[in-house]
N, C-alpha and C positions, 0 to 999 in steps of 0.2 A: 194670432192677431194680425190683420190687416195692416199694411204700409199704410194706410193712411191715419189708422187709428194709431197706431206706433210714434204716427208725427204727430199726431193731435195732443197724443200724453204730454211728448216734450215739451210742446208750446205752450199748454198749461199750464206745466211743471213753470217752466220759464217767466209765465206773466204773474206766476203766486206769487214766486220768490221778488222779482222784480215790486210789487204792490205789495209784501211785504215788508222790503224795506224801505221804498218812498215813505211807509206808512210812517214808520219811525222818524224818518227826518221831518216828513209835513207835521207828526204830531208835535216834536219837539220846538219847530220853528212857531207854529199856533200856539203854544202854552207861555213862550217866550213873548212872545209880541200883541198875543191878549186877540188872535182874530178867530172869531166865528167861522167866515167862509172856510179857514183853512184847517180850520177843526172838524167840521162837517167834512170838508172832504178827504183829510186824513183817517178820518172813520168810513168814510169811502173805501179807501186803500185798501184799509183792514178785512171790510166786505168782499172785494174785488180779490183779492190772495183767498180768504175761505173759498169764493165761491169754485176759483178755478184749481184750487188742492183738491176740494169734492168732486171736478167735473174727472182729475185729475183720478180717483177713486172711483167715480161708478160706470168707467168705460166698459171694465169688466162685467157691468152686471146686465139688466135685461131689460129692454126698452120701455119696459110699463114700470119697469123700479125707478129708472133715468125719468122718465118722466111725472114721477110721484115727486122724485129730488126735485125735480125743477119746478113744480108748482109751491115746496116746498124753500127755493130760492126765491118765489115769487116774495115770500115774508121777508127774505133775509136782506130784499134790498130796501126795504122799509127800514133799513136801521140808522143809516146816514141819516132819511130826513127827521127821525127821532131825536138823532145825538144834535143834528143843529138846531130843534125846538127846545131842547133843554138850553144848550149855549145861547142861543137869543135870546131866551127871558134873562138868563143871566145878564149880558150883554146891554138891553135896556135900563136893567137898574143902574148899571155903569158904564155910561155911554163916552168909551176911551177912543178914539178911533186905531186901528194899529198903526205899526210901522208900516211907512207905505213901500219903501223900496225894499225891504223884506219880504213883506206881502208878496209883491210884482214876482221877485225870483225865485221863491217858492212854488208863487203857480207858473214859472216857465218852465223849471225842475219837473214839477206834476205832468205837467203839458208834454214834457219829452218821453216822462215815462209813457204817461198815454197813448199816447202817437204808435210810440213802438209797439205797444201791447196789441193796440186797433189792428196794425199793421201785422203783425204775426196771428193773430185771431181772423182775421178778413178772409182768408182760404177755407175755411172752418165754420164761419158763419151760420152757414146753410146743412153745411153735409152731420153736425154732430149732433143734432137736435133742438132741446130747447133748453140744455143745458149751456150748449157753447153759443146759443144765440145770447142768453143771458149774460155770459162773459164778454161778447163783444158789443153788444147794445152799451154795456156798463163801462168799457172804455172809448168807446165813440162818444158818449154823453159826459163822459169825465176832461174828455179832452176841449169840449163847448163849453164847462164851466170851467175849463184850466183859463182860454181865454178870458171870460169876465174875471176871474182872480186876478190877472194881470190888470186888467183893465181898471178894474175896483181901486188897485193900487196907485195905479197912477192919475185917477180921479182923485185919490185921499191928497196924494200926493200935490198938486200941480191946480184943482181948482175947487174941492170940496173938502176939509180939512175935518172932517166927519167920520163917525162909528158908523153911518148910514151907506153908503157905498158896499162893507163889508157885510152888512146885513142882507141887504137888496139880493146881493150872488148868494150870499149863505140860502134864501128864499129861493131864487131861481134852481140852487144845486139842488135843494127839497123835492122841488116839483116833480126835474126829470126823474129823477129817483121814484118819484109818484108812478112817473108814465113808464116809466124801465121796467119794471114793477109788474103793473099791468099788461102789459106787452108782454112778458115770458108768463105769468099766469096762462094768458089765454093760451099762446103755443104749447103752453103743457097741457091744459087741457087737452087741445085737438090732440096733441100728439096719444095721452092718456087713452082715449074715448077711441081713439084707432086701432089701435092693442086690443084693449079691451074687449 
């Protein structure tokens, strides 16, 4: 195995675990305080640890397998914006707004994990396919909704006393997850159809 592929493992290894257990806090902190966006993106986390355990797993294998996985991840990141289309209808029928200063530090928690994840992923980007493209597309766009989380909060917080703030990000977190999505579908494909 390549030095570079050697470090590629640990950094995955490292942003699984890491989005692993944000997962647990953001899920716990969202179930507590009744908010959408931080449920959606606690289901994020969850996505975000599978996808870089599995990138973390098919190093070993063969580049038309990697990129079957990754077209394969292209579904798996459609799960966040599923898990916050369930929480929102909920959410409408019972339009609570959450805790705002919770909300806020939760997504600045998110946002640190993020950051770091991007940030050890970023050397990797490019060189590990469209696997680890999918890992760091997914924490570069996590860390853009870390910020509206915060921001959501302190709109609840400070001049809109509203369930609508948390919704609006929980919407915005959906979409990139739409466009994340589609973005490694495609580079799996090219990558697929090259092999091929």
């Amino acid at each position: 195995m390549r030095n570079s592929d050697s470090g590629l493992r640990r950094v995955v290894m490292i942003v699984a675990l890491a989005n692993l257990a944000y997962f647990a806090v953001e899920f716990a902190v969202a179930m507590a305080i009744g908010s959408a966006s931080l449920l959606a993106d606690s289901a994020d986390f969850l996505e975000d640890a599978s996808v870089n355990l599995l990138i973390f797993l098919a190093m070993a294998w063969s580049a038309k397998s990697r990129a079957r996985v990754g077209m394969a991840m292209s579904l798996i990141l459609l799960a966040p914006a599923l898990a916050f289309l369930w929480t929102a209808w909920h959410k409408l029928l019972n339009p609570l707004p959450p805790m705002p200063v919770a909300l806020s530090l939760a997504g600045l928690g998110a946002l640190a994990v993020n950051l770091g994840c991007a940030y050890l992923l970023a050397a990797y980007r490019d060189a590990g396919g469209s696997l680890t493209r999918a890992a760091f597309l997914s924490a570069r766009n996590d860390a853009f909704g870390n910020v509206a989380i915060v921001a959501a909060g302190l709109v609840t917080a400070f001049l809109w006393h509203s369930a609508w703030p948390d919704l609006v990000i929980g919407f915005a977190i959906a979409a990139m997850n739409l466009d994340a999505a589609k973005e490694v579908w495609e580079a799996a494909r090219e990558e697929h159809d090259s092999v091929a």
